[in-house]
Every structure is written in structure tokens, then in C-alpha cells.
DRENDO-1510 file (C-alpha; in Angstrom, 1 decimal, always signed):
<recs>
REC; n; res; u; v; w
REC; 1; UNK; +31.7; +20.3; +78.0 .
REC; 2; UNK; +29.3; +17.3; +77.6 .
REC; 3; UNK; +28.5; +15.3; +74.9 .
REC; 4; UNK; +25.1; +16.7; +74.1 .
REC; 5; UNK; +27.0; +20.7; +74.3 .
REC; 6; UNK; +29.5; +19.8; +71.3 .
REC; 7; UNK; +26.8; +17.8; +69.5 .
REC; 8; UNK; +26.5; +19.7; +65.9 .
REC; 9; UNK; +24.0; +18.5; +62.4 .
REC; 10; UNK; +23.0; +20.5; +59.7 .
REC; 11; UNK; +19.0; +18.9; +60.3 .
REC; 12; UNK; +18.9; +18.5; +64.1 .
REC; 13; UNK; +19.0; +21.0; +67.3 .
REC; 14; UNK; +19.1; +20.2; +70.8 .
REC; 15; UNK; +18.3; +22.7; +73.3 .
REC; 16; UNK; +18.1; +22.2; +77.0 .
REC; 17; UNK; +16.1; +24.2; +79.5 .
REC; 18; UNK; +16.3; +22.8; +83.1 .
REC; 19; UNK; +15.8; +19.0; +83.0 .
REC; 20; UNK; +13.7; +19.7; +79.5 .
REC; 21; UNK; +15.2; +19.1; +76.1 .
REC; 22; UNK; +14.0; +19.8; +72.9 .
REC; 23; UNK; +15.1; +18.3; +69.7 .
REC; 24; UNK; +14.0; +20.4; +67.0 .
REC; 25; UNK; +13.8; +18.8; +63.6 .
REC; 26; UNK; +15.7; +21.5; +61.7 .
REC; 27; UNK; +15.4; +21.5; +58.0 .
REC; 28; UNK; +12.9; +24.0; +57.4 .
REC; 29; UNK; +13.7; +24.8; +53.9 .
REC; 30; UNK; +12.7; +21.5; +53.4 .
REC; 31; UNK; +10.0; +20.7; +55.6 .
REC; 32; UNK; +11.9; +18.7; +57.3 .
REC; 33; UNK; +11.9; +15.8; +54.8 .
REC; 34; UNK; +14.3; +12.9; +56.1 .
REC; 35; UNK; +17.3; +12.9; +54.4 .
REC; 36; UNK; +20.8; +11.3; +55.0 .
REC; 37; UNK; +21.7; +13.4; +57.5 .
REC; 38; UNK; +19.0; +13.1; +59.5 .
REC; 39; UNK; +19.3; +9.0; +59.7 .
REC; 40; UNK; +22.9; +9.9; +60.3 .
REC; 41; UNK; +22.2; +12.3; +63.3 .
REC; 42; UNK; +19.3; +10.8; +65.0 .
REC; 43; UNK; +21.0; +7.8; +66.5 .
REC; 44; UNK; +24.0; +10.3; +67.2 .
REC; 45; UNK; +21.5; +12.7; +68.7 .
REC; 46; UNK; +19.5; +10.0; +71.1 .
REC; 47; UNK; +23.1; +8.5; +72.3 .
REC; 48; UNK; +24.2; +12.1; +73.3 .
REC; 49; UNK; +20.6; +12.9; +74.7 .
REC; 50; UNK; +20.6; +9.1; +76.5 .
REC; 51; UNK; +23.6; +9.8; +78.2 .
REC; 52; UNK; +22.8; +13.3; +79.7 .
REC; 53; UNK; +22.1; +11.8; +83.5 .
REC; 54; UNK; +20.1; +15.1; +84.1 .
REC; 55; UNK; +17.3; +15.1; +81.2 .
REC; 56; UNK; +14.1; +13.9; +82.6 .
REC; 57; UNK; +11.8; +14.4; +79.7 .
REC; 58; UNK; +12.5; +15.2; +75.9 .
REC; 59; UNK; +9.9; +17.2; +73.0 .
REC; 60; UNK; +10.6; +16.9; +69.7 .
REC; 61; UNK; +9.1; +19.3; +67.5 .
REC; 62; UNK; +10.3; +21.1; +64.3 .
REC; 63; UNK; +11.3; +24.3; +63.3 .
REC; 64; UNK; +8.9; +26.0; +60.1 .
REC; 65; UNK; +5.6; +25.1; +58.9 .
REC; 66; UNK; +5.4; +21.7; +59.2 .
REC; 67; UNK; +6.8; +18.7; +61.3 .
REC; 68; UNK; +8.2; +16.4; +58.5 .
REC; 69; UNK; +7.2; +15.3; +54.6 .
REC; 70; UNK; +8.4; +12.4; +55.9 .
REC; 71; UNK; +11.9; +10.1; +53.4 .
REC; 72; UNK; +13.5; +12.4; +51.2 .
REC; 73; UNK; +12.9; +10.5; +47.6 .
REC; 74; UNK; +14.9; +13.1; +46.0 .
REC; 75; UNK; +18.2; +11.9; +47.9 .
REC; 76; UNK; +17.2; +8.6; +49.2 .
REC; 77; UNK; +15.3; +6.8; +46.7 .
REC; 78; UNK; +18.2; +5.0; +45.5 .
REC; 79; UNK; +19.6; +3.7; +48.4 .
REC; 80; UNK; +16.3; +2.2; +49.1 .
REC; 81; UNK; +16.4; +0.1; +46.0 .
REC; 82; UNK; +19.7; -0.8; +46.1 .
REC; 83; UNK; +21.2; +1.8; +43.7 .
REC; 84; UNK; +24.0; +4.0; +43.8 .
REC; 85; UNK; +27.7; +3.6; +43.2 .
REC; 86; UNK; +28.8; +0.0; +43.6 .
REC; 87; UNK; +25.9; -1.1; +42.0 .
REC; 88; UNK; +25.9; -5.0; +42.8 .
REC; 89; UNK; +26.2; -7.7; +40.0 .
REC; 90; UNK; +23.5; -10.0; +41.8 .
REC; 91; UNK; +19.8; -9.5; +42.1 .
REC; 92; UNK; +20.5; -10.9; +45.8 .
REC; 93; UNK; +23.2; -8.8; +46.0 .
REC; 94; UNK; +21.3; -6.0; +45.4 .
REC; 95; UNK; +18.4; -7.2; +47.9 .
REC; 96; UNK; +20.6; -7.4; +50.5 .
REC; 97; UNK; +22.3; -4.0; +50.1 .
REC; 98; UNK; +18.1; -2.8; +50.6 .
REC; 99; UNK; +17.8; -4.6; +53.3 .
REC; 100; UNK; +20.8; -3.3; +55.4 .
REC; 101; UNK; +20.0; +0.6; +54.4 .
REC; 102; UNK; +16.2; -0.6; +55.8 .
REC; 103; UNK; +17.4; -1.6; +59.0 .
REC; 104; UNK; +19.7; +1.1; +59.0 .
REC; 105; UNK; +16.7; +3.7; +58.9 .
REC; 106; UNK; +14.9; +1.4; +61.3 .
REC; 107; UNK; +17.5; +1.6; +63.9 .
REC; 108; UNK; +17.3; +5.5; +63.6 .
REC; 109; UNK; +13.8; +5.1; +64.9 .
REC; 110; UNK; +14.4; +2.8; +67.1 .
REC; 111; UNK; +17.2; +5.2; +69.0 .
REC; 112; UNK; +14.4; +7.4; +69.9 .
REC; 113; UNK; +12.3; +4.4; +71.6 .
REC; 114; UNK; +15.0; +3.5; +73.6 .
REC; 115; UNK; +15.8; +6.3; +75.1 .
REC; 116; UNK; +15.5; +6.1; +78.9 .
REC; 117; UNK; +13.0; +9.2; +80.0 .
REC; 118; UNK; +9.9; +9.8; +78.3 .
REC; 119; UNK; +9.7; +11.6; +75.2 .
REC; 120; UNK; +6.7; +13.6; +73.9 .
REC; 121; UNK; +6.3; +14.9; +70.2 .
REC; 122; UNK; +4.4; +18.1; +69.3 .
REC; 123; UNK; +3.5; +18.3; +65.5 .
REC; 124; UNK; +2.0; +21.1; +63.9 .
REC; 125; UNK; +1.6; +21.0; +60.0 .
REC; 126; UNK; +2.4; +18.0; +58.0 .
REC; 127; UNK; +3.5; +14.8; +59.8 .
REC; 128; UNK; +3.9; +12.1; +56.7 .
REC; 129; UNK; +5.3; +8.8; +56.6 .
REC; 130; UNK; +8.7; +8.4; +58.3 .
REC; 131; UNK; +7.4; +11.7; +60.6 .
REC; 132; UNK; +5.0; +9.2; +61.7 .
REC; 133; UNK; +6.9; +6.4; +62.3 .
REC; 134; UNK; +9.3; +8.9; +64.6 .
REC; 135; UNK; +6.2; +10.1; +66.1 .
REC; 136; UNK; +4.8; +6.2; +66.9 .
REC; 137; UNK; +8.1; +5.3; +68.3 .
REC; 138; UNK; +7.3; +8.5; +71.4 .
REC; 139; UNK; +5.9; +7.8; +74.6 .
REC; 140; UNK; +3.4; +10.9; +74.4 .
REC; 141; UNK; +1.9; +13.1; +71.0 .
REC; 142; UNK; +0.4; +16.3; +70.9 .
REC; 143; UNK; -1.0; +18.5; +68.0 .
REC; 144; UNK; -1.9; +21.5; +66.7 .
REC; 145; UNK; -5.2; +22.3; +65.5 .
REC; 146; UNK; -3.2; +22.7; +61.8 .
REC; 147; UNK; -1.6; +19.1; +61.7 .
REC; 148; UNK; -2.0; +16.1; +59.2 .
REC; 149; UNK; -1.1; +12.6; +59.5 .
REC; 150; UNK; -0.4; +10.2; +56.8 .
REC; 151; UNK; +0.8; +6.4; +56.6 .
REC; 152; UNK; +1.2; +7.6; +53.2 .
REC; 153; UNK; +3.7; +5.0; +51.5 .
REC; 154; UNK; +1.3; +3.0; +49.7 .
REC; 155; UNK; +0.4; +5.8; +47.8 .
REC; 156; UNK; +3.8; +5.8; +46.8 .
REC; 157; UNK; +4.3; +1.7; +46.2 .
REC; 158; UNK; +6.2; +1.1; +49.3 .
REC; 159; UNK; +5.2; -1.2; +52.3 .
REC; 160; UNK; +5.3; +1.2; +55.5 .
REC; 161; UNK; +8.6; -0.7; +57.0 .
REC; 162; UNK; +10.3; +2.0; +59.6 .
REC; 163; UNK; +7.9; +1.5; +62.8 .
REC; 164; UNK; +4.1; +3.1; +61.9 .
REC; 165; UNK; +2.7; -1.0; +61.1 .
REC; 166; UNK; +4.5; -2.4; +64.2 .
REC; 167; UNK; +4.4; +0.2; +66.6 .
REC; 168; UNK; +0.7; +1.8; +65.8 .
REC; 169; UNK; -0.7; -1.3; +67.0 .
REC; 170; UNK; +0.3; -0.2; +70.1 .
REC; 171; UNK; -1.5; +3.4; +70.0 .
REC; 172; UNK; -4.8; +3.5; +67.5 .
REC; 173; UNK; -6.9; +0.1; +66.9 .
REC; 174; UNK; -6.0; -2.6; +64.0 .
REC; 175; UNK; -9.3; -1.2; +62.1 .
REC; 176; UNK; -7.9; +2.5; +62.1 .
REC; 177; UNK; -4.5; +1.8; +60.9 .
REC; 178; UNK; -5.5; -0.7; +58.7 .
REC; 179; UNK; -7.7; +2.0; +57.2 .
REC; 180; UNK; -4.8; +4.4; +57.3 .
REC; 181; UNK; -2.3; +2.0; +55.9 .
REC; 182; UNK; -4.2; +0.5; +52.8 .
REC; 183; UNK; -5.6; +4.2; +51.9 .
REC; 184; UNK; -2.6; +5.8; +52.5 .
REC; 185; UNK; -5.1; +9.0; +53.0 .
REC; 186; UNK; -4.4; +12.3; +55.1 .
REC; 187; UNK; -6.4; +12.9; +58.6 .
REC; 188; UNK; -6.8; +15.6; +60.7 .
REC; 189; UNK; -5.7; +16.5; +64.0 .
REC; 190; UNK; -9.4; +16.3; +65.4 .
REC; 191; UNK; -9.7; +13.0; +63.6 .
REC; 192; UNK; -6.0; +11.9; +65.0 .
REC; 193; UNK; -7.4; +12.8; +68.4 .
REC; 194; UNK; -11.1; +10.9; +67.9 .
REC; 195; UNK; -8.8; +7.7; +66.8 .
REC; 196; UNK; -6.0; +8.2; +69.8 .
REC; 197; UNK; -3.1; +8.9; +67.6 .
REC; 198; UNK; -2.5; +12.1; +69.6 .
REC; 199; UNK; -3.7; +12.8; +73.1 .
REC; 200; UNK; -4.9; +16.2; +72.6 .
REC; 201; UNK; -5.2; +19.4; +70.1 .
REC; 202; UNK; -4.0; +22.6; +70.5 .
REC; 203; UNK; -5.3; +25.6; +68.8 .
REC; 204; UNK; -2.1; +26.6; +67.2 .
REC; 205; UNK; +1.7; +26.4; +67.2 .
REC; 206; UNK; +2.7; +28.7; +70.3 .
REC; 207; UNK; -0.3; +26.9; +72.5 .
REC; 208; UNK; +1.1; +23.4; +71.5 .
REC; 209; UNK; +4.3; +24.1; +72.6 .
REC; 210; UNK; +3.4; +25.7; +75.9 .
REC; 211; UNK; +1.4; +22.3; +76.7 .
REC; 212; UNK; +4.4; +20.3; +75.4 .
REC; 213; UNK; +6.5; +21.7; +78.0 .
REC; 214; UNK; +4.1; +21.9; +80.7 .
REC; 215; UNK; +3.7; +17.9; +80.2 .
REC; 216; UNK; +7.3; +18.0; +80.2 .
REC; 217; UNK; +7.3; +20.0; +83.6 .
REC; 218; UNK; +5.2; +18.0; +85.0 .
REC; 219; UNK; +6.8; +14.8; +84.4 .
REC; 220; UNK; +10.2; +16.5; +85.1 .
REC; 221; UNK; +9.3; +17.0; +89.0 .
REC; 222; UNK; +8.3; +13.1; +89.7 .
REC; 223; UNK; +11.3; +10.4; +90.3 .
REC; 224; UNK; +13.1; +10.1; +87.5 .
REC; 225; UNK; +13.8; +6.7; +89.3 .
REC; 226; UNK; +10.1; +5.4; +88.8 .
REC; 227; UNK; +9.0; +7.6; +85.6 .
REC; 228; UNK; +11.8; +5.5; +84.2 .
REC; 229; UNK; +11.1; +2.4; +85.7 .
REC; 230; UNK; +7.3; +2.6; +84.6 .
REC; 231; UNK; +9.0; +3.7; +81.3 .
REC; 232; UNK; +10.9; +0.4; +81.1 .
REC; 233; UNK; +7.9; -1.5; +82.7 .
REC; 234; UNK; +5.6; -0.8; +80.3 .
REC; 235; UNK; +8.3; -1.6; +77.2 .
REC; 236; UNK; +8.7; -5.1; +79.3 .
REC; 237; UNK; +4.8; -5.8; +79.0 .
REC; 238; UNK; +5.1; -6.7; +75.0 .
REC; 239; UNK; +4.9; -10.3; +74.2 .
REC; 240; UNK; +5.1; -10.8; +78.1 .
REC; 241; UNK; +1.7; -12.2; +79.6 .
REC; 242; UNK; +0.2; -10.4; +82.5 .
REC; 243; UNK; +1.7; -12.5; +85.1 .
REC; 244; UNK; +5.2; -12.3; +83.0 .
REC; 245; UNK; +4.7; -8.7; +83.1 .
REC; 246; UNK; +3.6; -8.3; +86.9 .
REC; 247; UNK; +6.7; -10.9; +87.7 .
REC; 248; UNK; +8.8; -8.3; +85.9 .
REC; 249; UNK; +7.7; -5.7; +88.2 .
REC; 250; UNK; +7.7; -7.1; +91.1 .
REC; 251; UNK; +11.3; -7.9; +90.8 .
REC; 252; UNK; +12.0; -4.5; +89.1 .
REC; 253; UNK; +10.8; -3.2; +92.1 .
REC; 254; UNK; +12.6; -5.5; +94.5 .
REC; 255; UNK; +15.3; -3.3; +93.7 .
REC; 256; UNK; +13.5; +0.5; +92.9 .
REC; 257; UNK; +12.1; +0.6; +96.1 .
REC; 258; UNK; +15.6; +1.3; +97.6 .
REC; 259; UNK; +15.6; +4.3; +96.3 .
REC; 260; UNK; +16.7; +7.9; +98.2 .
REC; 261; UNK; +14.0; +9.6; +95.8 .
REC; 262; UNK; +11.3; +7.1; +97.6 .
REC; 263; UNK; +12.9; +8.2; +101.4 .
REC; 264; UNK; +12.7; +11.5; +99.8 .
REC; 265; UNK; +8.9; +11.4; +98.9 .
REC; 266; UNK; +8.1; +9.7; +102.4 .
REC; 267; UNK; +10.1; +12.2; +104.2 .
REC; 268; UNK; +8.2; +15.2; +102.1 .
REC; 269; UNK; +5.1; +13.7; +102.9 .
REC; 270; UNK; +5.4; +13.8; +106.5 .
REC; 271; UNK; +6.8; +17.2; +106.9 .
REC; 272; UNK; +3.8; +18.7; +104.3 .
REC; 273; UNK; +5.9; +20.0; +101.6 .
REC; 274; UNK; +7.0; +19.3; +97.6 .
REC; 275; UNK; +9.5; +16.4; +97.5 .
REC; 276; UNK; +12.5; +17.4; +95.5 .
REC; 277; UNK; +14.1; +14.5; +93.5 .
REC; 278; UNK; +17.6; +13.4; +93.0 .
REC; 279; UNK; +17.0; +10.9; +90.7 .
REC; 280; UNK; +19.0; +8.4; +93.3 .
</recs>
């Protein structure tokens, strides 16, 4: 039994078909509104995903009507501002106790980017605030025809601080996320689509799904030795120049080429058939 097999959390599911998982978001009852557990068992769930030398691709989507509320005010309201038991005597005290439970949450986020193989998310229904900074922190969205977006934290008198203001820069222009960001106001999934927050709109849940896992498919049957090295590539280009970046691949490379999955695809080539990847 791996890892991933004995993994257990009352908010999170992982299911594996093939070289496929899924990592359902499993809090209906709630609409998936982030909680404690679930910025206790999404690093957990990442590290056992991460480690699985098998996965290729990963969806994340959510069981019941809608992806995620987004932070769980109800439960984590006071850790945010320092509360709780142990209250500290000092105002800096107190600062930096908010601080660590920040970057805390943060590095939840962050677990998901890291992850080696690509990772797509498919959101139906609402997707709000810390939904959206899990979603920005994916290499690939899709949506149903029913989903809305929302940087929605200055609604709430909070500065977005969990990945959508660092890592939407990235995805959608500076003039659409500022808009989003200072607004704090709900779009659509055609608008999310018109602005490039998601790469395409499905009619409902069932047909999002189906496309999620035809991506997945897809990307499952390449290398995983160069979708992962273009992967890691393309993390290396920020703050890198494009001669920095294009130094970084070439040596990258020096290295990649090597590789039985590239004999594999040479030898498939010749002998006019599918190549079938080892991941070697």
C-alpha cells in the first residue's frame, strides 16, 4: 500500500484512474468552504500525490454544487487576526502569530504549484476567493457554463494575500485583475473565458469533466520526462530574462535528451506506430 492508498481527510478525496488522479474537494455540505482541515490536508495531499512516480496529470474538482466559497470565516476568522487561545500580550506579538497562520495557508497553495506533473482544475458553480487562489496556482482551468469567479476579499476588508494578486499576473492582464481585485465583483464563466482566466467553457458539469480528463488523457500519453521538464521550464522563466531562461533549458536539456522515452519516440517514429512512455 502506497502513500497516496492510506491517505484519509474528512474535506479531500483522491481517486486514481490509470495515470489520472482526481482530487475532489469534498465538503459538500459546505460548499467546500476552506476550513482547517483543508489547509491541514492539502499539503498532506500534494506530498502523497507528488510522490506517486506513476501520476502524469492531476484534476481537481469538487464534489456538490459548487467548487469552493472560498476561507471558512466561521472557523478561521480568528486565527487570521491573531485570536484564539493563547491570546498574546503584545500587539507584535499578536502580528506575528497572523503572519505565520498567513504563510501557513500560503504554503497550502503553494503545495499544489509545486507539484511535479501538470495539474488542471475544473470548476463548476462558485469558485470565491481562496477557490481562486487554488485555482491560479494550476497549470490549466476549465469551466462550466454555471461557474463564478471572485477575488472577493475586499468586499470583506481583507488584502487578497494566498496567491490570486501574485499568481494572476501570470494568467489574465494587470487591468483585468486589478478590476477584479479593487471591485471584489463576481464574473462569469463566458467573461472568465473572454479575460483568459479559464481556457474554455463547458455546457454543464458532466461535459466539463469529460474534457477535464480528456486533457488529462492527452497529456498522460506524452513523456512524462519532457511534460515535466517543460513544466519546470516554464516555472524557471520567472524573474529569469530570456537568455536566463533559454540558458536554463539548454542545460536542462543537456541532460533530458538522454532519455529512453526520447529513444522510445525516435524508435516509434521509424517503425510508424504510437510511442509508449516509460517515463525513463
Amino acid at each position: 500500500m502506497t502513500a497516496m492508498d492510506s491517505f484519509t481527510s474528512p474535506v479531500l478525496t483522491i481517486d486514481v484512474d490509470g495515470q489520472v488522479a482526481t482530487l475532489w474537494l469534498d465538503r459538500p455540505e459546505a460548499r467546500n468552504a476552506m476550513g482547517p482541515d483543508m489547509w491541514a490536508d492539502l499539503p498532506r495531499a500534494a506530498h502523497v500525490l507528488g510522490e506517486e512516480p506513476d501520476l502524469r496529470a492531476l484534476v481537481i474538482a469538487a464534489r456538490g454544487p459548487h467548487f469552493s466559497v472560498g476561507l471558512d470565516l466561521k472557523s478561521m476568522g480568528g486565527a487570521l487576526t491573531g485570536g484564539g487561545e493563547g491570546r498574546p500580550r503584545s500587539q507584535a506579538s499578536k502580528a506575528r502569530r497572523t503572519r505565520d497562520e498567513v504563510k501557513r495557508l500560503q504554503d497550502s497553495i503553494t503545495a499544489v504549484e509545486r507539484l511535479p506533473f501538470p495539474v488542471i482544475a475544473a470548476v463548476h458553480g462558485y469558485c470565491i476567493g481562496g477557490g481562486v487562489d487554488l485555482i491560479a496556482a494550476c497549470d490549466i482551468r476549465l469551466a462550466s457554463a454555471d461557474a463564478v469567479f471572485s477575488v472577493r476579499e475586499a468586499k470583506i476588508a481583507i488584502v487578497a494575500d494566498l496567491g490570486s494578486l501574485q499568481r494572476l499576473p501570470r494568467i489574465i492582464s494587470s487591468g483585468h485583475l486589478a478590476e477584479l481585485a479593487f471591485t471584489g465583483k463576481d464574473i462569469g464563466a463566458a467573461r472568465a473565458r473572454e479575460i483568459g482566466l479559464v481556457n474554455d467553457v463547458y455546457d454543464d458539469h458532466a461535459a466539463l469533466m469529460t474534457a477535464a480528463y480528456e486533457l488529462a488523457d492527452e497529456i498522460a500519453h506524452n513523456s512524462p520526462v519532457a511534460v515535466q521538464g517543460t513544466k519546470a521550464v516554464l516555472a524557471a522563466n520567472d524573474g529569469r530574462t530570456v537568455a536566463e531562461g533559454l540558458d536554463f533549458v539548454a542545460v536542462w536539456n543537456a541532460g533530458a535528451l538522454e532519455s529512453d522515452d526520447l529513444v522510445e519516440a525516435m524508435t516509434a517514429f521509424m517503425e510508424k506506430r504510437s510511442p509508449v512512455f516509460k517515463g525513463h
